[in-house]
C-alpha positions as CSV (number, residue, x, y, z in Angstrom):
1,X,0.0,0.0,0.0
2,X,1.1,3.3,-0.8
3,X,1.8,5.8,2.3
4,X,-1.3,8.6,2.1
5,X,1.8,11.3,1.1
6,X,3.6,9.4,-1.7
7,X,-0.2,8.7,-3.2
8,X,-1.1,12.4,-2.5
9,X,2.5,13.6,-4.4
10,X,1.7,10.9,-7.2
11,X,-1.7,12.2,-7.8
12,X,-0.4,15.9,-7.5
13,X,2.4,15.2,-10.5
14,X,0.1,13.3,-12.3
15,X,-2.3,16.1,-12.3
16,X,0.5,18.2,-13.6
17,X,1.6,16.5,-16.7
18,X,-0.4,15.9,-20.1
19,X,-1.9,12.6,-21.2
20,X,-3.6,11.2,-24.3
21,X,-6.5,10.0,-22.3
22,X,-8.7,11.2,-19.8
23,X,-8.5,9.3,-16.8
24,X,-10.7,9.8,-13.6
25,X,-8.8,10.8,-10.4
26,X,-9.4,9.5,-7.0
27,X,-10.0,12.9,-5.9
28,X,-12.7,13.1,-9.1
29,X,-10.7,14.9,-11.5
30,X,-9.2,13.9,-14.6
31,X,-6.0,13.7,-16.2
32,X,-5.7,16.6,-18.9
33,X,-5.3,15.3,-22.4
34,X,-3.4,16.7,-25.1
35,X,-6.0,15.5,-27.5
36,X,-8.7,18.0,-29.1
37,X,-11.6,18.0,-27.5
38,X,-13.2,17.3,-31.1
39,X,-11.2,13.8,-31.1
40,X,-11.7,12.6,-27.6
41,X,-15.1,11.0,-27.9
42,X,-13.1,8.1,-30.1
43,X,-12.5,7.0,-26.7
44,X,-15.8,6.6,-25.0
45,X,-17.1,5.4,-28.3
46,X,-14.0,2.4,-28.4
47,X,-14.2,1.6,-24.7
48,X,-18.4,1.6,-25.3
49,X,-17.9,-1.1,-28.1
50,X,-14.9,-3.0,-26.2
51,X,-17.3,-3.1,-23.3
52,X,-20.1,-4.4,-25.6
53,X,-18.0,-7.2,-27.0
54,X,-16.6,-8.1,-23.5
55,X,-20.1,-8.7,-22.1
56,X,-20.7,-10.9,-24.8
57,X,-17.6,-12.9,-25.6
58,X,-15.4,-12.5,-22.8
59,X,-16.4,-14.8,-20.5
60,X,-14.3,-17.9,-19.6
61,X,-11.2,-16.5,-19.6
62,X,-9.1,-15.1,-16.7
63,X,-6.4,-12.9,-18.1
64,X,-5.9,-10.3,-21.1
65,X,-3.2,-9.3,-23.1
66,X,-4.1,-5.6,-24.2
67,X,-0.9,-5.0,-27.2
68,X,-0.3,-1.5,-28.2
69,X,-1.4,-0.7,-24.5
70,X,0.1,3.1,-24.7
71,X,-0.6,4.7,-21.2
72,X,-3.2,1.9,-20.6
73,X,-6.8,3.2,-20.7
74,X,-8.2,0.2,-22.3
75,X,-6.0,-1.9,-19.7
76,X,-8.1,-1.0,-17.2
77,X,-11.1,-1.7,-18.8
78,X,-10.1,-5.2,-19.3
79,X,-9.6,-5.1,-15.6
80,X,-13.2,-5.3,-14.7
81,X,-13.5,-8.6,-16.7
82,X,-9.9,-10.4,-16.4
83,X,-8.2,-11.0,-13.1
84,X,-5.3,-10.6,-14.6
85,X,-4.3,-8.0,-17.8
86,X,-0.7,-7.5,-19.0
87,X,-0.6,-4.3,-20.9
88,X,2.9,-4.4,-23.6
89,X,4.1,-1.3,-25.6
90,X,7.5,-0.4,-27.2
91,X,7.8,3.1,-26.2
92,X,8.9,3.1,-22.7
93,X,7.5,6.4,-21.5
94,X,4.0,5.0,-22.0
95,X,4.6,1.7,-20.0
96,X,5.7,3.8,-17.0
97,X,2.8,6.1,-17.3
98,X,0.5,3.2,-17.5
99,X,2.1,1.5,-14.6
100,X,1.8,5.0,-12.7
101,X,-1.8,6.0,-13.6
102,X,-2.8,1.6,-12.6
103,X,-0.8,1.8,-9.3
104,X,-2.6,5.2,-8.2
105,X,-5.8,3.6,-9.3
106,X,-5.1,0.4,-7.0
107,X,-4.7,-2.0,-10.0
108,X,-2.6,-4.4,-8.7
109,X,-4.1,-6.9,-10.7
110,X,-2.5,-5.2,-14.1
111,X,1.3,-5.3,-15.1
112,X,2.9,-3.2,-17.9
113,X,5.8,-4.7,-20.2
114,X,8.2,-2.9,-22.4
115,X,8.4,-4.4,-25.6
116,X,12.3,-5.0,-26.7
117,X,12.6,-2.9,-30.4
């Protein structure tokens, strides 16, 4: 477990920096996104359809692979249907942020990999 100052300097530096996604805060706020506001609804519409397919066809299994993770949005999605997600990327900026954003989120269950290039 994170000691409450470390998790309140995390969220405090990640509220500082700019992401590609929007992700919700534990204090209710979200990430700020470098992406037009005109482009960002790809996002909800993808993690709408993923969601879709998930309730659907993704039963049975226990763990997800989620390739081309980036800084992991659609990892933690496949958290709340996998016990287990592994999210792989080759640029390594976006595996740490992925790691960062899961960890302050209290994803334990997800673990980022660096893809050799």
């Amino acid at each position: 477990m994170v000691p409450p100052q470390r998790e309140t300097d995390e969220l405090n530096q990640i509220k500082q920096e700019k992401w590609f996604y929007e992700f919700v805060l534990p204090d209710g706020t979200k990430t700020e996104s470098y992406v037009p506001e005109y482009a960002r609804k790809i996002h909800t519409t993808r993690e709408a359809a993923l969601r879709k397919y998930l309730a659907t066809f993704g039963q049975g299994f226990s763990s997800a692979l989620d390739v081309s993770c980036h800084e992991g949005y659609f990892s933690l999605v496949l958290s709340d249907y996998f016990k287990k997600v592994i999210g792989i990327d080759k640029n390594q900026e976006s595996v740490g942020k992925a790691a960062r954003i899961a960890k302050l989120l209290g994803h334990a269950e997800i673990s980022f990999k660096k893809l050799c290039s």
